[in-house]
C-alpha positions in Angstrom: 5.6 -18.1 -10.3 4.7 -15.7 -7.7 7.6 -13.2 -9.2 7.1 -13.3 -12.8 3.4 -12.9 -11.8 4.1 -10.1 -9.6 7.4 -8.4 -11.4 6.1 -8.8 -15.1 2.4 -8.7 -15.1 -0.6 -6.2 -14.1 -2.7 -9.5 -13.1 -4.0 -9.4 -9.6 -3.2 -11.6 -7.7 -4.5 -13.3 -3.9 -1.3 -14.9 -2.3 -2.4 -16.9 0.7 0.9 -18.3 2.6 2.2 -18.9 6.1 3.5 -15.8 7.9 7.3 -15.4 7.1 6.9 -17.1 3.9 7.7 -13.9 1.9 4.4 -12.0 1.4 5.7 -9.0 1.5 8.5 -9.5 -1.1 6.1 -10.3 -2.9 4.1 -6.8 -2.5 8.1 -5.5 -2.9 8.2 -6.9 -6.7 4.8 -5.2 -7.4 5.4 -1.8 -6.0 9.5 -2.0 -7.7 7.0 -2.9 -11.2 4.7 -0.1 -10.1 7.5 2.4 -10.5 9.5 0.7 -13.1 6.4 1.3 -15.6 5.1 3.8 -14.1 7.2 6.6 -12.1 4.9 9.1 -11.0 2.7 5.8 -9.8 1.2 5.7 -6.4 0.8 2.5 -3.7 -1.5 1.8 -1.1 -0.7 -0.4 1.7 -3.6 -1.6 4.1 -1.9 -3.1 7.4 -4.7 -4.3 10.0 -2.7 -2.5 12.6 -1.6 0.6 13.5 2.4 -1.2 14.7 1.9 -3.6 11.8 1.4 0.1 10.3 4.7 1.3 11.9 6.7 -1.2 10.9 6.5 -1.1 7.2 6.4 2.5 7.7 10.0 2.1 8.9 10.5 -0.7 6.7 9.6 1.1 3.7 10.8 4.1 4.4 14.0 2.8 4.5 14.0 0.3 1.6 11.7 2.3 -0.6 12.4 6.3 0.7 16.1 6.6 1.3 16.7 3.7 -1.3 14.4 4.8 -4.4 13.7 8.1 -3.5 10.0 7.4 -3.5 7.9 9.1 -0.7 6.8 6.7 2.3 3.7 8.3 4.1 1.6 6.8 7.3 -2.1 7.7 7.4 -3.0 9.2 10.8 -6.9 9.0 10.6 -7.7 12.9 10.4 -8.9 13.4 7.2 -7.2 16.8 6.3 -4.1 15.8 7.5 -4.4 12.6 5.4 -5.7 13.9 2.0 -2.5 16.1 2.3 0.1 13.2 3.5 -1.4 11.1 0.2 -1.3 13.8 -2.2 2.3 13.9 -1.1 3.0 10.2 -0.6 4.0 7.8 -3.4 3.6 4.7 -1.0 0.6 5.4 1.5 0.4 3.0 4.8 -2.9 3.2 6.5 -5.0 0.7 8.6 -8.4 -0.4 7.0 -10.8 1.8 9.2 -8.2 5.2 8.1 -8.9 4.3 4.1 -12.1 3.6 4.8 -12.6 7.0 6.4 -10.4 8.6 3.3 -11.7 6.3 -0.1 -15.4 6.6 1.3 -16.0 10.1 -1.1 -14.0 8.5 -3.7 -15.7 10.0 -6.3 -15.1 14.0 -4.7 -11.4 13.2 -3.4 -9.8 12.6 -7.2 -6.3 11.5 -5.2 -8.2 8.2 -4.2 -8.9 7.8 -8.0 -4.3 8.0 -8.4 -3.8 4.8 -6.7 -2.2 2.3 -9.0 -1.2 -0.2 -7.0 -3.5 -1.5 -3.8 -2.0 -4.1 -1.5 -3.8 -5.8 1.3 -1.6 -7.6 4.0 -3.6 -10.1 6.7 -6.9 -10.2 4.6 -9.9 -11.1 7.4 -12.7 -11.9 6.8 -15.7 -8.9 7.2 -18.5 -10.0 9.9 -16.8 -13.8 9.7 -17.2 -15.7 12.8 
């Protein structure tokens, strides 16, 4: 379910599992749909942390860079530097507080608007006790 769902449909979707359960295949179908449909397409990819940040940095850039060709880009939380990483980046790895920092003038910073795909890994809970 989770594939066809994620491979062959622009449904969002919430997958809740165990860790190692294959949550980030998952995102893996969606963002190999994203540029199957849609080339020039870009991702987002919110990690909680910055090494959670790292290692699908590496991941990715492996699997998705030197394997796809596609552009694998880490946010660094300087706002110049970032605008220019994403305007470059076809997959864009940032922590919540660095897209916050970058989406919060969405409507002045039309490379926010480009984002076709958004994936959220270790969703918490906002204020949540």
């Amino acid at each position: 379910q989770v594939f066809n769902t994620c491979h062959e449909t622009d449904d969002n979707v919430l997958l809740c599992a165990p860790s190692g359960s294959g949550k980030i295949i998952a995102a893996e179908f969606a963002l190999l749909r994203l540029f199957k449909h849609n080339a020039s397409g870009r991702a987002v990819f919110i990690a909680p942390t910055e090494a959670l940040c790292q290692h699908r940095f590496e991941a990715w850039g492996q699997k998705f860079g030197v394997g796809l060709q596609k552009r694998v880009v880490k946010l660094t939380g300087e706002t110049a530097a970032d605008l220019k990483l994403m305007s470059n980046g076809d997959i864009v790895i940032a922590t919540p507080h660095q897209w916050d920092i970058l989406s919060r003038r969405w409507k002045q910073r039309r490379l926010v608007k480009t984002v076709s795909l958004f994936i959220v890994s270790d969703l918490h809970l906002i204020g949540g006790a």
